[in-house]
N, C-alpha and C positions, 0 to 999 in steps of 0.2 A: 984943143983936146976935148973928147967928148968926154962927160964924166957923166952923163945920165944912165937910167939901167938899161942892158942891151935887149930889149922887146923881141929883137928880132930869133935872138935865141930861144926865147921861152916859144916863139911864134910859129919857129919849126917843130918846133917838137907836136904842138899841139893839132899842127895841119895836118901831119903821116895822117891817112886814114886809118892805118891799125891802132896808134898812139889815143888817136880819139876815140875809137872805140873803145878800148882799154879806161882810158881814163872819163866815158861816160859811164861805163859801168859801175867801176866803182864808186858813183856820184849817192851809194845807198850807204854807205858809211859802215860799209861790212867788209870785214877780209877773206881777199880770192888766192887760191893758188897761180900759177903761170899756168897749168891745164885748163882752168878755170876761167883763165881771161883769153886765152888762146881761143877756145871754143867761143868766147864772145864775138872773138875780133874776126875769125874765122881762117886763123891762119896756126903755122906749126906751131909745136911748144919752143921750140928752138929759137922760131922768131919771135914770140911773147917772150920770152927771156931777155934778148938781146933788148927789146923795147924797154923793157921792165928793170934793166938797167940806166938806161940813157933817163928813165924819170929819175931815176933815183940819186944818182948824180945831178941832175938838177933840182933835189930837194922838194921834188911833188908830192913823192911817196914814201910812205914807211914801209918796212921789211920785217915780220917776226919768223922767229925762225923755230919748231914745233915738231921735235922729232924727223922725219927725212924732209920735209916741207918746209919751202916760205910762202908765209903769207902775207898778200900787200894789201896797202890801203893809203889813200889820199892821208897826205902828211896834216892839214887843216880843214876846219871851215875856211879859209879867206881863199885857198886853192879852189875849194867847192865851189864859192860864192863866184869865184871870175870864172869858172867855167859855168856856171848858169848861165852870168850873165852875158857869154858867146853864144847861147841855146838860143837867148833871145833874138841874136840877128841872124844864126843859120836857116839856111831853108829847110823846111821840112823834109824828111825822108820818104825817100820811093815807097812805096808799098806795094811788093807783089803779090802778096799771098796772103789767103787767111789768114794764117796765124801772125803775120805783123801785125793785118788790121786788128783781131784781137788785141793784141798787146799794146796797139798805140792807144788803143779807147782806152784799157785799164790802167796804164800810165797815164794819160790824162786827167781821167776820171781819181782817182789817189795814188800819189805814191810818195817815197820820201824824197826827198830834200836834203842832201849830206844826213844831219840828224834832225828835220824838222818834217813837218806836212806840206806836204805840194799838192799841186793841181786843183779840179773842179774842188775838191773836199778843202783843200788845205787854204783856199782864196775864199771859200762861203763862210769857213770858219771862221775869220780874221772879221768880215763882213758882219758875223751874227757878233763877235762878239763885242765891235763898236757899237753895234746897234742896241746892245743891252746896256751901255753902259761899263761892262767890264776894263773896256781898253779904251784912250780917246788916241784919238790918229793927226801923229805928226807928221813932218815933212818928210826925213827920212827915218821913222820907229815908229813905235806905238809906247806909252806909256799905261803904265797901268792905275788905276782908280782908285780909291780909298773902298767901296763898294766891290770891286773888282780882285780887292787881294781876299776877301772874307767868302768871296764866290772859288778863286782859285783855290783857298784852303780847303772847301767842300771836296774838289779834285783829288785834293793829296799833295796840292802844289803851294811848297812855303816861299813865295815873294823874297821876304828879305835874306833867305839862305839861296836861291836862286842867285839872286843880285850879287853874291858873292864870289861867283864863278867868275876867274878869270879871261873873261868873254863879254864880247857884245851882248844886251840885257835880252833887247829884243826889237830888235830892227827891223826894217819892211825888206821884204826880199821880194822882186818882180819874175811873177811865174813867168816863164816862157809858153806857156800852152793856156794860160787865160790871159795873159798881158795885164794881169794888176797884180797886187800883192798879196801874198801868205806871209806867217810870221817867221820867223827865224831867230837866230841866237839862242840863249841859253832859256829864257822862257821857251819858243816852239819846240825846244830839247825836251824840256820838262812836260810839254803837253804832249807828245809823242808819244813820252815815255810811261807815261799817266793813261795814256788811250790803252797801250801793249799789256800793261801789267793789270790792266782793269777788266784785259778781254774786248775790247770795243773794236782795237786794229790786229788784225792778223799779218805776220810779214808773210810776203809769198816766194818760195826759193826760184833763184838766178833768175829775179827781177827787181825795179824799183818800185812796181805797182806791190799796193797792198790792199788787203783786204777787210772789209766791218764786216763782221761778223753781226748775226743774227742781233745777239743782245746789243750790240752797237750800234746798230741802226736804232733799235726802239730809244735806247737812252741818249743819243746823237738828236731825235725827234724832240723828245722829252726838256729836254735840257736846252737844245739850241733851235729849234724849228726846222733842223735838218732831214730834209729826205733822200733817203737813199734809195735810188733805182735798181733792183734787181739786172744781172746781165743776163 
């Protein structure tokens, strides 16, 4: 008798290509209507529905439900994190048109990561900030520094109340579009969340790319020797 978990269930689900569209999207840790993901996937409300049940019986998603609307969103990070790390062996997508190409540069270039920083921004930052000392780099995390918690309180970001989060502290997550890592867990939570509320990152609607703002660039320079290319 096999008594291992059955992969292959979880493995149809994620092939549908509506299912995966559906469940790329909401890789931004925000909640969509069924209309909302439907136009993602690019099929009726009717079949976003039906999809957006068969996750939910399989415990992918969560469901709130907000006067005549539900709205869903990826049940975890660890759901997040396995489909990342299928981004990493898929092949890239078609591009036929401007407006993908746009979109696949500014996804690229920043976006999030369930709740952390991904891409070009979110891998240079991990980068600058073993390079200062902030973080040193293990196998699979990053730990943080004695020097590095008195740098993160200048943020806004308390270390030992982080750490408290029932969650991974702050693990290496492998970008699928630079092939090395950004940070993730509850520290790249807390630095996300520290960029937004500071003004640095702008979220951008019905996408994963995000936006630095003006003052974010100059204090992104400032602080980490990041530069940011105008598009």
């Amino acid at each position: 008798m096999n008594v291992n978990p059955n992969i292959a269930e979880v493995a149809k689900l994620v092939t549908d290509p509506s299912r995966a569209a559906i469940l790329t999207a909401l890789l931004d840790d925000r909640y969509y209507t069924a209309t909302e993901l439907a136009g993602y996937a690019g099929i009726k409300q009717q079949t976003a529905s039906f999809h957006l049940s068969k996750l939910l019986d399989a415990e992918m998603l969560t469901c709130r439900k907000q006067g005549r609307h539900r709205y869903y969103r990826l049940k975890n990070g660890k759901i997040a994190q396995s489909l990342e790390t299928l981004l990493n062996i898929a092949p890239p997508a078609e591009i036929r048109s401007f407006r993908q190409s746009a979109e696949d540069r500014a996804v690229r270039k920043a976006r999030t990561c369930y709740d952390h920083l991904a891409g070009s921004l979110g891998v240079t930052l991990a980068d600058r900030l073993v390079e200062m000392g902030v973080l040193k780099e293990e196998e699979t995390a990053f730990t943080v520094t004695e020097e590095g918690e008195a740098f993160l309180k200048e943020l806004g970001i308390d270390v030992r109340e982080v750490k408290k989060k029932r969650r991974s502290f702050c693990h290496k997550c492998l970008d699928w579009s630079e092939r090395r890592h950004h940070i993730a867990g509850a520290l790249g939570s807390a630095l996300l969340d520290a960029f937004i509320r500071m003004g640095w990152i702008e979220r951008r609607p019905h996408t994963r790319a995000v936006a630095v703002t003006p003052a974010g660039a100059k204090e992104l320079y400032r602080l980490f020797h990041i530069s940011i290319e105008k598009n």
